[in-house]
VODRENRO-587500 format. One record per residue (C-alpha): x, y, z; residue number from 1; residue in three letters. Coordinates in pm, 1 decimal, always signed. Layout:
REM residues N
X = X&Y = Y&Z = Z&i = NUM&aa = Ala
...
REM end
This chain:
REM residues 323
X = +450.5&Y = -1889.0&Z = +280.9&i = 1&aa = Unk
X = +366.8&Y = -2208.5&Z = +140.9&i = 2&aa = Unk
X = +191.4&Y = -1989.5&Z = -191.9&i = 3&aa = Unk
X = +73.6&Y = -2250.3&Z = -465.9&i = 4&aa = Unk
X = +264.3&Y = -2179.2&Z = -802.5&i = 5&aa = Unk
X = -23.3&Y = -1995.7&Z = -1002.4&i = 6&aa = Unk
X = -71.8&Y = -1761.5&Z = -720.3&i = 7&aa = Unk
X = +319.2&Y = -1697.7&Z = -689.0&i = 8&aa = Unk
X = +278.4&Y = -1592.4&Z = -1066.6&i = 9&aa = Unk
X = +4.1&Y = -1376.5&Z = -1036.5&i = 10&aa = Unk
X = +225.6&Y = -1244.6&Z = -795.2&i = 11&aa = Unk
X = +475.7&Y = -1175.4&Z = -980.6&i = 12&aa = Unk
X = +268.5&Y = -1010.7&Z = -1303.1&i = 13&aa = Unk
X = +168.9&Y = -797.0&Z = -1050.8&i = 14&aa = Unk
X = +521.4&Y = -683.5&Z = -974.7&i = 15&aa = Unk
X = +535.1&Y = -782.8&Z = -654.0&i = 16&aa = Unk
X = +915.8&Y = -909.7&Z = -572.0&i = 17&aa = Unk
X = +930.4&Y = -886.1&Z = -200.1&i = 18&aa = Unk
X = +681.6&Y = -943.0&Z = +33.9&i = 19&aa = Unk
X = +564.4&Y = -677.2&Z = +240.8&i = 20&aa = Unk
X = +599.0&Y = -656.5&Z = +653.5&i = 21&aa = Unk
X = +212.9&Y = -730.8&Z = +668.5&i = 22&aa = Unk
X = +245.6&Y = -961.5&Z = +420.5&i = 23&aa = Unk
X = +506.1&Y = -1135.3&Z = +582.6&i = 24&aa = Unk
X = +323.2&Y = -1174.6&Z = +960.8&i = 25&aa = Unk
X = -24.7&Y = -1189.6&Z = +801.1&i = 26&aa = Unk
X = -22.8&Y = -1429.3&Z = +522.6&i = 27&aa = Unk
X = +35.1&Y = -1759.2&Z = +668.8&i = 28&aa = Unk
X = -160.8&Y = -1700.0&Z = +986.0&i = 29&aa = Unk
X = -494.0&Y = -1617.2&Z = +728.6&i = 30&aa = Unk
X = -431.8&Y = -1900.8&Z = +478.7&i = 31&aa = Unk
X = -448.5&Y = -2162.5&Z = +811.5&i = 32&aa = Unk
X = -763.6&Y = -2001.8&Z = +890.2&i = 33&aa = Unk
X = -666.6&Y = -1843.8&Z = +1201.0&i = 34&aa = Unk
X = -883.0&Y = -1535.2&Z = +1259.5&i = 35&aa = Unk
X = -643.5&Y = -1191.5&Z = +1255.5&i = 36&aa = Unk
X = -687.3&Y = -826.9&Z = +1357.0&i = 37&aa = Unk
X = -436.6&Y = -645.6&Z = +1156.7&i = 38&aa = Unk
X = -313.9&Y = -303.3&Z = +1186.6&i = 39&aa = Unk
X = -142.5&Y = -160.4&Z = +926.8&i = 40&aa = Unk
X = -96.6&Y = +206.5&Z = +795.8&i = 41&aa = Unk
X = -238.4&Y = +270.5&Z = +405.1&i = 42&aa = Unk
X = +1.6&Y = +215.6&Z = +143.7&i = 43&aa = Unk
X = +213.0&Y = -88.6&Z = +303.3&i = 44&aa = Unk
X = -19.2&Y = -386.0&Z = +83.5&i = 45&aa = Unk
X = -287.4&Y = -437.4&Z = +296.8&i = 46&aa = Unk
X = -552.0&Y = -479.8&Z = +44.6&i = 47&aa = Unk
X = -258.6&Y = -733.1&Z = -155.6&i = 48&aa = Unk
X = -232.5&Y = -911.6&Z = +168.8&i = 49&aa = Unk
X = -578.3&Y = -1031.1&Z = +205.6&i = 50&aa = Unk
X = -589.5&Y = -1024.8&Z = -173.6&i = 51&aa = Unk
X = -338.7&Y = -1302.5&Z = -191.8&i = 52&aa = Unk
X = -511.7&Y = -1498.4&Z = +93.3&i = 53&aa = Unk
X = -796.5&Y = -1524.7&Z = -99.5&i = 54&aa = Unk
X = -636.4&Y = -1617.7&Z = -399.6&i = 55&aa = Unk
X = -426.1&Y = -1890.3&Z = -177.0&i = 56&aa = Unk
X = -724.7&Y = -2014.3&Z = +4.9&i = 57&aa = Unk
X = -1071.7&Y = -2037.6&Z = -266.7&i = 58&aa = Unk
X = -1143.9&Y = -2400.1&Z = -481.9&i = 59&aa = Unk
X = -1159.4&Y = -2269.0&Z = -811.5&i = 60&aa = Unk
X = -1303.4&Y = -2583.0&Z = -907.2&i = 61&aa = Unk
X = -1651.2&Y = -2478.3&Z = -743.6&i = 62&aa = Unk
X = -1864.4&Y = -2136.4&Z = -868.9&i = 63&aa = Unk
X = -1933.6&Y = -2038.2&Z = -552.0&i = 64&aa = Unk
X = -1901.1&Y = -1726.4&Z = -316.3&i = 65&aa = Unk
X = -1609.8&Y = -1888.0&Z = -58.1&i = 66&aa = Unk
X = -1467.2&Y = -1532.9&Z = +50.1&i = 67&aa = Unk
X = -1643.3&Y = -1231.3&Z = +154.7&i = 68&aa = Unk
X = -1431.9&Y = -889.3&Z = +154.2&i = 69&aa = Unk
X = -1630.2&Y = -595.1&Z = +264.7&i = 70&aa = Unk
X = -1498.8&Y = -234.7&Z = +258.6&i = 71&aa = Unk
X = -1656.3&Y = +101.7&Z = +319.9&i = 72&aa = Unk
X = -1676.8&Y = +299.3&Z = -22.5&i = 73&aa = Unk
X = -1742.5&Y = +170.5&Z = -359.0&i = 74&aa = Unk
X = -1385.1&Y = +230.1&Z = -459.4&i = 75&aa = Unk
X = -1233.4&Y = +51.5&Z = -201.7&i = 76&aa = Unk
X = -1403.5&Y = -213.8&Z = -272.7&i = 77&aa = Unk
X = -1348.3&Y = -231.6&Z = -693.7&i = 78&aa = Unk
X = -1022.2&Y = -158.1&Z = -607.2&i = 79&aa = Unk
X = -997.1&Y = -446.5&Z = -420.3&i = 80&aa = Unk
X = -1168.2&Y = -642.9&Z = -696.1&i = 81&aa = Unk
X = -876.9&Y = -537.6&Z = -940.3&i = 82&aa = Unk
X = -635.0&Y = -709.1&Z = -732.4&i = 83&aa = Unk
X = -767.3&Y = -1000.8&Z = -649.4&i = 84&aa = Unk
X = -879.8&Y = -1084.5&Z = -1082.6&i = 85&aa = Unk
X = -491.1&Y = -961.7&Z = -1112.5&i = 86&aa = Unk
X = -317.3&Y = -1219.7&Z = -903.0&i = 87&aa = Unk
X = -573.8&Y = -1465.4&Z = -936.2&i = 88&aa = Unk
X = -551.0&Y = -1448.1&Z = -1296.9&i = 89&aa = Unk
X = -289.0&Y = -1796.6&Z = -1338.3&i = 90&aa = Unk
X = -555.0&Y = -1972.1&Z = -1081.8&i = 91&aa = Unk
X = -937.9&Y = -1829.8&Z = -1281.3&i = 92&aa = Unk
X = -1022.8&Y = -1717.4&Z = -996.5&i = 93&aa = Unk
X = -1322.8&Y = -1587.5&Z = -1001.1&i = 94&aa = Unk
X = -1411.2&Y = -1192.6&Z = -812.9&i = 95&aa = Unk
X = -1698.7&Y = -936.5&Z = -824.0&i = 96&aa = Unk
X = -1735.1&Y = -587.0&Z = -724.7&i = 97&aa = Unk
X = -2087.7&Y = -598.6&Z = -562.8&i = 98&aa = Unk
X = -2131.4&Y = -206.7&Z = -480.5&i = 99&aa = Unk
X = -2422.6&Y = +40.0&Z = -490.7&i = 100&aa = Unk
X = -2433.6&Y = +274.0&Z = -778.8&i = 101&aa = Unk
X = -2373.7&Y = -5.6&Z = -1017.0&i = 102&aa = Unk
X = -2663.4&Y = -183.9&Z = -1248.8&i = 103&aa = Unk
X = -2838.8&Y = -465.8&Z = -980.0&i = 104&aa = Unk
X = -2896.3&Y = -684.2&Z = -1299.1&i = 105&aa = Unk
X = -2496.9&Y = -693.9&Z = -1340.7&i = 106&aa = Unk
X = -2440.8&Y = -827.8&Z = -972.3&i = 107&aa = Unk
X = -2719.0&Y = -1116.7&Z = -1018.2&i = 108&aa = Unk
X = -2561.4&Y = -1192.1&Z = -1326.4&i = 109&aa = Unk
X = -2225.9&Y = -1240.5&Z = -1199.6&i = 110&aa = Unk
X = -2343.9&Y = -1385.0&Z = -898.0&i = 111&aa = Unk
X = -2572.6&Y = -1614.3&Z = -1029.9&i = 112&aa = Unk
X = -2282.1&Y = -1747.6&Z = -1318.0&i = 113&aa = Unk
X = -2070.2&Y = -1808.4&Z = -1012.6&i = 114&aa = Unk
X = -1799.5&Y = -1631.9&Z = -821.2&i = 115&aa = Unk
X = -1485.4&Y = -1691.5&Z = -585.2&i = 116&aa = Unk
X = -1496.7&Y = -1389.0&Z = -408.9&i = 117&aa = Unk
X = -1715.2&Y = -1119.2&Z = -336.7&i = 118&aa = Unk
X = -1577.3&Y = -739.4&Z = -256.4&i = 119&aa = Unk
X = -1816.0&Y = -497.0&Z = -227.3&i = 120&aa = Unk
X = -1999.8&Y = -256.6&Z = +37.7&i = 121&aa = Unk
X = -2201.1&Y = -339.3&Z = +320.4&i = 122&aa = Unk
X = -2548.3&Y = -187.0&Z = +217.0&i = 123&aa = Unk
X = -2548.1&Y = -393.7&Z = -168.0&i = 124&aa = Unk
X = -2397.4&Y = -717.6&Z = -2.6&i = 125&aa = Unk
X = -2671.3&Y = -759.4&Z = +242.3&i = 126&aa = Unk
X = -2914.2&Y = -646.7&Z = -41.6&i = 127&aa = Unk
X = -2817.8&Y = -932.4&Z = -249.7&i = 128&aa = Unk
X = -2793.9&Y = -1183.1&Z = +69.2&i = 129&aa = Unk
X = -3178.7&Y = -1115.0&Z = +101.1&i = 130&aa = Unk
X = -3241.1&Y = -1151.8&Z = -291.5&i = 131&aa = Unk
X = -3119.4&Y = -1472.4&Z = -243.2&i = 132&aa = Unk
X = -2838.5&Y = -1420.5&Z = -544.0&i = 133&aa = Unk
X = -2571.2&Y = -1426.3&Z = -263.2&i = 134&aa = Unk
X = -2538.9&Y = -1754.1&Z = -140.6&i = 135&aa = Unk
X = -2317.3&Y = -1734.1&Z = +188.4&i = 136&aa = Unk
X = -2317.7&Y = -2169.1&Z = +265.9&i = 137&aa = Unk
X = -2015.0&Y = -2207.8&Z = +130.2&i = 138&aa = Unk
X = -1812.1&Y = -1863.2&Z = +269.9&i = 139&aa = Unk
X = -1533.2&Y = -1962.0&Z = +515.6&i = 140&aa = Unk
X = -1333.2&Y = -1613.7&Z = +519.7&i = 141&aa = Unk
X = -1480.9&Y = -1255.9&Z = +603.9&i = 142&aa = Unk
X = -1236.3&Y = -956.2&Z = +540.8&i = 143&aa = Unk
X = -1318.3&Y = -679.9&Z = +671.7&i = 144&aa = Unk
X = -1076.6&Y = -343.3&Z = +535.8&i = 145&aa = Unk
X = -1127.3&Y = -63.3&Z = +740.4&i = 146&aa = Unk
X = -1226.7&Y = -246.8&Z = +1069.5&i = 147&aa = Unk
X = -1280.8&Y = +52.9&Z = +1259.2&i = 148&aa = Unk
X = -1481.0&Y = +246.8&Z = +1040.0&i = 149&aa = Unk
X = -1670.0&Y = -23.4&Z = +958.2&i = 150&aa = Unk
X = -1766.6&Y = -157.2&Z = +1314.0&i = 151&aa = Unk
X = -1853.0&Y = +192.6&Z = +1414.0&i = 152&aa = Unk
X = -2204.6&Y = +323.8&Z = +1436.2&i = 153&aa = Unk
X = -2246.1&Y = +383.0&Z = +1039.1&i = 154&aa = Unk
X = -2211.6&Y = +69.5&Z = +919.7&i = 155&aa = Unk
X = -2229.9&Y = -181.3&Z = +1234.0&i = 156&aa = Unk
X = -2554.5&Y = -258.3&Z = +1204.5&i = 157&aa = Unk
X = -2507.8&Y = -371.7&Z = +849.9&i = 158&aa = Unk
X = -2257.7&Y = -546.0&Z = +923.1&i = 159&aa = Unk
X = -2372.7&Y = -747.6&Z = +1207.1&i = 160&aa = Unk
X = -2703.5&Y = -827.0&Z = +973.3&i = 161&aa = Unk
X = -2457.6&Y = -976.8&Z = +672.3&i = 162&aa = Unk
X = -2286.3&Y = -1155.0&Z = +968.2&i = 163&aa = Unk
X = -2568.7&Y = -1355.8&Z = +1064.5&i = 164&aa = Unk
X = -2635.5&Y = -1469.3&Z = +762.7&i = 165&aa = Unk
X = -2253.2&Y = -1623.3&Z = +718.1&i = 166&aa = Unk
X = -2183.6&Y = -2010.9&Z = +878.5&i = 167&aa = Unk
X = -2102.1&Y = -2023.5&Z = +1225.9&i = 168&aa = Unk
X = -1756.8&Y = -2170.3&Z = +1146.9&i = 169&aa = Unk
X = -1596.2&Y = -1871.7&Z = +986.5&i = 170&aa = Unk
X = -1317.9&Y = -1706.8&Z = +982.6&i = 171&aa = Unk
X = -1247.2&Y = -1364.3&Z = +1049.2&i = 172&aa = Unk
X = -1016.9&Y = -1121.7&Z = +945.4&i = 173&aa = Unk
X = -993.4&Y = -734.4&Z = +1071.7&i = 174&aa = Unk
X = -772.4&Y = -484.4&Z = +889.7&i = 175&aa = Unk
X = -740.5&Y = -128.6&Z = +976.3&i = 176&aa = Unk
X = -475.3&Y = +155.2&Z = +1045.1&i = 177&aa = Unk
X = -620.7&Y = +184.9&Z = +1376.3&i = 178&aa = Unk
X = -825.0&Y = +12.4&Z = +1669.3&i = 179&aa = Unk
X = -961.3&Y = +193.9&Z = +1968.8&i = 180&aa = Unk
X = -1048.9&Y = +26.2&Z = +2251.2&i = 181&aa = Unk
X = -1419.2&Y = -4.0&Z = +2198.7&i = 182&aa = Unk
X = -1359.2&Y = -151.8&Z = +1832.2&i = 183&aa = Unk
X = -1093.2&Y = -444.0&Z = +2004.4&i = 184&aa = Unk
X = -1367.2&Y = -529.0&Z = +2306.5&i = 185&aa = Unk
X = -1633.5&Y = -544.2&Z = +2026.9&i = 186&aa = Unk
X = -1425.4&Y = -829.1&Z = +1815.5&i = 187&aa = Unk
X = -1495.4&Y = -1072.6&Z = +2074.4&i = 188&aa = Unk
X = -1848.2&Y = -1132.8&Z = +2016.6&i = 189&aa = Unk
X = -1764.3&Y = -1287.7&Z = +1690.0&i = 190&aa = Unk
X = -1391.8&Y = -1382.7&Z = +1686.5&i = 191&aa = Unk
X = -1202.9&Y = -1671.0&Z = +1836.8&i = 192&aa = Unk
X = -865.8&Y = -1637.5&Z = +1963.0&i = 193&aa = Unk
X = -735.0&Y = -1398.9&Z = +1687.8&i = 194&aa = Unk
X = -371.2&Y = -1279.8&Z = +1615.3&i = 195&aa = Unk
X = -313.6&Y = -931.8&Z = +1662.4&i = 196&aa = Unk
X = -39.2&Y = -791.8&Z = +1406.8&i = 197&aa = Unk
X = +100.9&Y = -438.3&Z = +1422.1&i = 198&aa = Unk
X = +298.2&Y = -276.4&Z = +1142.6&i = 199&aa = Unk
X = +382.4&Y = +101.7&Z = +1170.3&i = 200&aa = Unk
X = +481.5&Y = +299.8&Z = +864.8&i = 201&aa = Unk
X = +817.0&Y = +329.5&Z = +1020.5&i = 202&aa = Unk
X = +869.9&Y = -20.1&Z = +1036.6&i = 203&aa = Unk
X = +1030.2&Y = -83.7&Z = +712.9&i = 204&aa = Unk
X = +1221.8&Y = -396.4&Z = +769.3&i = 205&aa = Unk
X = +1620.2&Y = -484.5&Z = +754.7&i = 206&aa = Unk
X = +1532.7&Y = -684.6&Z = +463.8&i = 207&aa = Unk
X = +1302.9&Y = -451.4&Z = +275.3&i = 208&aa = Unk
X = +1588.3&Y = -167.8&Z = +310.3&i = 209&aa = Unk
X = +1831.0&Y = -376.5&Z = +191.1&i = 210&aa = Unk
X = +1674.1&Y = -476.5&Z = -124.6&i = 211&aa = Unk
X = +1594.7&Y = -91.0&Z = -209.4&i = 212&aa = Unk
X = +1942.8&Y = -5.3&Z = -176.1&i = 213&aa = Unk
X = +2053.7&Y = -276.7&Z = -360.2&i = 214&aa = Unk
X = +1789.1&Y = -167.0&Z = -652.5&i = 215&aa = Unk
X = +1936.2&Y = +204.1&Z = -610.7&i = 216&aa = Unk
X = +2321.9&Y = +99.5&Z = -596.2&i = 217&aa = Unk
X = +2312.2&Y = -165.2&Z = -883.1&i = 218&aa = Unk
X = +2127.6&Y = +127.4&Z = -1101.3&i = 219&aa = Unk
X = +1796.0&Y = -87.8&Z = -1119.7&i = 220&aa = Unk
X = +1632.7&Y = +211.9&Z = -959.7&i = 221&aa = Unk
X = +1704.3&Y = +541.0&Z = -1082.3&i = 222&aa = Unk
X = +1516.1&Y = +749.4&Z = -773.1&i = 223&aa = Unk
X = +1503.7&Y = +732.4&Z = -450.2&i = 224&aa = Unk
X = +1299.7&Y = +933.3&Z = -168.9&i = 225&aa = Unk
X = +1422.5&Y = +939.9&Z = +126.1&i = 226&aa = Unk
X = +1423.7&Y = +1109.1&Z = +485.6&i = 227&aa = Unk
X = +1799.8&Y = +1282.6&Z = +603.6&i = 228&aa = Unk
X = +1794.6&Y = +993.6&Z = +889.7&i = 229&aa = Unk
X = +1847.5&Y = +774.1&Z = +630.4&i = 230&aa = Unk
X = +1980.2&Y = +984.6&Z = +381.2&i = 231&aa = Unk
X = +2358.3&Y = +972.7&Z = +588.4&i = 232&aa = Unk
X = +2363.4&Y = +626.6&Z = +525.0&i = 233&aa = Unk
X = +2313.3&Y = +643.3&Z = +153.2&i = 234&aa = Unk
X = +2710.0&Y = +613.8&Z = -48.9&i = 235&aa = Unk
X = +2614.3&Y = +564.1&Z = -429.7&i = 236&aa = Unk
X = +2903.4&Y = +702.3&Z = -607.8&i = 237&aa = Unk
X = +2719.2&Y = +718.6&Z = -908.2&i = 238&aa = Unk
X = +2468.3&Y = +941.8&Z = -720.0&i = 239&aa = Unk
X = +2469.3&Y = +1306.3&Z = -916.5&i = 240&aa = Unk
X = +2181.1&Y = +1530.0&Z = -840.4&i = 241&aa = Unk
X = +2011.4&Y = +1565.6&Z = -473.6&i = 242&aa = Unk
X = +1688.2&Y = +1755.4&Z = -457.4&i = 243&aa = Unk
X = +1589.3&Y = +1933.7&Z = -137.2&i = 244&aa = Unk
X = +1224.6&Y = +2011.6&Z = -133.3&i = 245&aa = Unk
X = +1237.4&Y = +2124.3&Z = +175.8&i = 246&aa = Unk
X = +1568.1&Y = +2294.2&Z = +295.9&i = 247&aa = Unk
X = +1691.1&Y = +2151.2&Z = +629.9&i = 248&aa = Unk
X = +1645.8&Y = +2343.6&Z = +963.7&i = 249&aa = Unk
X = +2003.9&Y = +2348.3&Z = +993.4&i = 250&aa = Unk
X = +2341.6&Y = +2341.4&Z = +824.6&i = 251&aa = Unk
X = +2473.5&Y = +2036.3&Z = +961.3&i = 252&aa = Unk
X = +2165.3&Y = +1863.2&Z = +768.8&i = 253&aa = Unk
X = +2224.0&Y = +2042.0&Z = +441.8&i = 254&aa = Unk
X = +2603.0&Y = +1926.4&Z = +452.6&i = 255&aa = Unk
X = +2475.7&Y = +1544.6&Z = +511.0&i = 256&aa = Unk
X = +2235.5&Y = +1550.9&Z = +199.9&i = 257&aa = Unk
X = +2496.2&Y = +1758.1&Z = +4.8&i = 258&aa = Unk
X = +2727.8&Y = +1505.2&Z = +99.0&i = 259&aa = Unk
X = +2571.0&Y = +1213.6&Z = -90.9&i = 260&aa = Unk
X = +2736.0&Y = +1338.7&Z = -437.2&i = 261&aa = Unk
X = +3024.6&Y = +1452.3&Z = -618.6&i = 262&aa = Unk
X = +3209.4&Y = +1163.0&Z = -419.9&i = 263&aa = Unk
X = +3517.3&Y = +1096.9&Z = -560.8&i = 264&aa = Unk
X = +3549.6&Y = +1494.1&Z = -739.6&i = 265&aa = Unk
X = +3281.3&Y = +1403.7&Z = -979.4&i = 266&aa = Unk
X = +3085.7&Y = +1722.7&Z = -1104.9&i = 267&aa = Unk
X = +2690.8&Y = +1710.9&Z = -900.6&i = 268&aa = Unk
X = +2398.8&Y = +1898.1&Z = -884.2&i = 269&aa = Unk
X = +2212.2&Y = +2056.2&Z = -588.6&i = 270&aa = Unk
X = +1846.3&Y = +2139.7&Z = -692.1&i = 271&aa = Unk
X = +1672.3&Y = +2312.4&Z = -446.1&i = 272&aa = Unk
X = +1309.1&Y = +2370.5&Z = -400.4&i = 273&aa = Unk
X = +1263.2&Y = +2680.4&Z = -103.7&i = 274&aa = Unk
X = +1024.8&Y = +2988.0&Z = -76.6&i = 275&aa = Unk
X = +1237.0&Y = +3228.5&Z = +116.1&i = 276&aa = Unk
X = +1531.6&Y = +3370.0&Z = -51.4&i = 277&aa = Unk
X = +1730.5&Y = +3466.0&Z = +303.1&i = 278&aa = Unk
X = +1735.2&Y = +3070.4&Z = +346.8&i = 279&aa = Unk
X = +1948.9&Y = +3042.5&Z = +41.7&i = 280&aa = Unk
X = +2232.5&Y = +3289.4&Z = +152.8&i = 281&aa = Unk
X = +2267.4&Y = +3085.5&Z = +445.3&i = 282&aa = Unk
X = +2341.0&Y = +2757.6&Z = +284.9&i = 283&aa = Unk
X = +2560.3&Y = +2822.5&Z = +3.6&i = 284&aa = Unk
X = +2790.0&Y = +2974.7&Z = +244.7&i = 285&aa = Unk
X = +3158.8&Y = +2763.6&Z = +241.9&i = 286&aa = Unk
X = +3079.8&Y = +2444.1&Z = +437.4&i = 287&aa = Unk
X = +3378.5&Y = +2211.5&Z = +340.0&i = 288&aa = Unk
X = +3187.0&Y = +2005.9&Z = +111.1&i = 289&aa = Unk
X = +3534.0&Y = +1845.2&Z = -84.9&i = 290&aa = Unk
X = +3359.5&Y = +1799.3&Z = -412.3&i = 291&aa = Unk
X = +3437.2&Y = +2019.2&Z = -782.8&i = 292&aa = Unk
X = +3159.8&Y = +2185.8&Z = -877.1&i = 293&aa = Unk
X = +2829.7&Y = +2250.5&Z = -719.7&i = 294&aa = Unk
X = +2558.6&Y = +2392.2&Z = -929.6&i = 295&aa = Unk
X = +2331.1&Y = +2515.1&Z = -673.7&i = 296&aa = Unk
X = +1962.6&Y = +2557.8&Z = -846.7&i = 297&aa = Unk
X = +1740.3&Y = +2764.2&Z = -657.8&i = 298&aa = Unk
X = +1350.1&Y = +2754.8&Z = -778.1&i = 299&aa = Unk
X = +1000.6&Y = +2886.7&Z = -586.1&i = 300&aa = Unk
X = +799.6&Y = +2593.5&Z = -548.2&i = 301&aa = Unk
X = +517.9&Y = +2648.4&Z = -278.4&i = 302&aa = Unk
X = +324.6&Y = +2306.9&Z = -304.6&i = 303&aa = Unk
X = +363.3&Y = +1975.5&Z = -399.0&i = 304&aa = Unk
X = +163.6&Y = +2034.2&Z = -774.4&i = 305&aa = Unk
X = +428.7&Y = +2286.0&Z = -846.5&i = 306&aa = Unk
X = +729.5&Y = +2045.9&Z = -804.9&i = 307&aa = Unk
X = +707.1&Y = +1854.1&Z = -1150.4&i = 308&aa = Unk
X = +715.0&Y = +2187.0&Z = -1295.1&i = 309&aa = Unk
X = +1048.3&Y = +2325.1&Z = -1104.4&i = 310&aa = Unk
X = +1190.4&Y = +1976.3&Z = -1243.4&i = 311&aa = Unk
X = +1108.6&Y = +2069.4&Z = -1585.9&i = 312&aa = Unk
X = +1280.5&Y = +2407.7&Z = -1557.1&i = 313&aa = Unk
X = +1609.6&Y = +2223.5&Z = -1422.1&i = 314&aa = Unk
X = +1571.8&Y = +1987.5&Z = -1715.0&i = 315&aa = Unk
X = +1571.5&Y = +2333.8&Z = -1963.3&i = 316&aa = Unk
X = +1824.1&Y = +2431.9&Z = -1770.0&i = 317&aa = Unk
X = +2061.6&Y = +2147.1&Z = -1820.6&i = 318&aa = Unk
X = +1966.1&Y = +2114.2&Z = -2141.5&i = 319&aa = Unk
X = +2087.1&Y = +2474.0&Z = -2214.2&i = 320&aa = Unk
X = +2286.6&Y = +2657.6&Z = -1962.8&i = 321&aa = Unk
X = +2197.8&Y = +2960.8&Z = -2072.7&i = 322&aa = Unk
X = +1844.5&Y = +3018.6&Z = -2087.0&i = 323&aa = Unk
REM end
């Protein structure tokens, strides 16, 4: 990705080891200075994509505002902040929050002593553009996270205000989970030629799955989550507990996720997390599972808060078989 080596270390502290699918299509199209729409489902490193950009792309050797990241809430935004000081740490690069509900002196402090990059929300940001504290010559990237919310009628106007205000040869950068139609014919009014990217959550690359099942088969991870599609492919023979926390709709699925332990006669456990007692009978029934022992745990667990606590019962339970 052609990543300088300060920014690869900041990387790195920050425990990234793999690159992401976004990060992957993204990055080098944004550190060229190509303008990209990006759509990308929460939790698959958006805001460490644009983060890393940022890092890749500001002089640190000038103290002033080069890229602007605007989000919709105030902790979008600081989070944002966070991860931009934390791999920008080896470079001193320079970031700010700049969101309402925070002291106005702090921001003209900070943005008078000089920043790198400015994340913060639409209403404050154009605030301090008319204070004259944000200087905007010397911006040449504009990020904005949640495109479609913010392009929509609560914050467009803002946003088109804090645009004019930015040179005319910037770049632009759109990241959401989704784009309507309206949102994608409205990006031409201030885009040029951009690169549309698509990752779905469901796109988890050949690479990325390798490198989590060579993390889970070389004992480097210790859990793994997992859906039954994938689940079949799964042959860890020093796998020894599965737990269901949802029983499968049918037999042949319970066999498959039974299936992943006590390969090889080792002694496994089955912990399973179900409401309805009926459900139980039907799949502890004989299914020609060839393993030794199955120590079928059966625990009420209605929601997801109550889950940690059917764990710690297990863990009692293993701990002393007969309490």
């Amino acid at each position: 990705m052609g990543l300088s080596d300060d920014v690869l270390r900041g990387i790195y502290s920050h425990r990234f080891d793999n690159p992401s699918a976004i990060q992957q299509r993204a990055m080098v199209p944004i550190v060229r200075g190509q303008d990209v729409i990006a759509q990308v489902q929460s939790g698959m490193g958006k805001i460490s994509t644009f983060a890393l950009a940022s890092c890749q792309i500001v002089d640190t050797s000038r103290k002033d505002v080069q890229v602007l990241i605007l989000s919709p809430t105030r902790d979008l935004a600081s989070q944002t902040e966070r991860v931009v000081l934390a791999i920008g740490s080896y470079r001193n690069v320079l970031a700010h929050a700049c969101v309402g509900g925070k002291s106005m002196g702090e921001d003209i402090r900070k943005l008078e002593h000089g920043v790198n990059v400015v994340s913060g929300t639409p209403g404050r940001v154009l605030d301090m553009i008319k204070r004259r504290t944000l200087c905007t010559r010397a911006i040449k990237l504009l990020v904005l996270d949640e495109a479609d919310e913010m392009l929509s009628r609560g914050f467009k106007d803002q946003i088109y205000d804090v645009y004019r205000f930015l040179p005319p040869e910037l770049q632009v950068v759109l990241v959401s989970a989704t784009f309507p139609t309206e949102i994608l014919e409205m990006t031409g009014r201030f885009m040029t030629d951009p690169i549309r990217i698509v990752v779905k959550r469901d796109e988890l690359m050949l690479e990325e799955r390798d490198a989590v099942m060579a993390g889970f088969q070389s004992g480097a991870t210790r859990l793994m989550i997992t859906t039954d599609v994938w689940a079949r492919g799964i042959d860890v023979e020093q796998v020894c507990l599965v737990v269901n926390y949802d029983l499968p709709n049918s037999r042949e699925l319970y066999v498959h996720r039974a299936g992943r332990v006590g390969r090889f006669g080792r002694k496994v456990t089955i912990l399973n997390l179900e409401v309805e007692a009926m459900a139980i009978q039907f799949f502890v029934l004989p299914v020609g599972i060839t393993i030794n022992l199955i120590d079928i745990a059966i625990y009420k667990c209605q929601s997801a808060s109550a889950f940690a606590g059917c764990c710690g019962k297990f863990c009692q339970r293993q701990r002393d078989p007969d309490s």
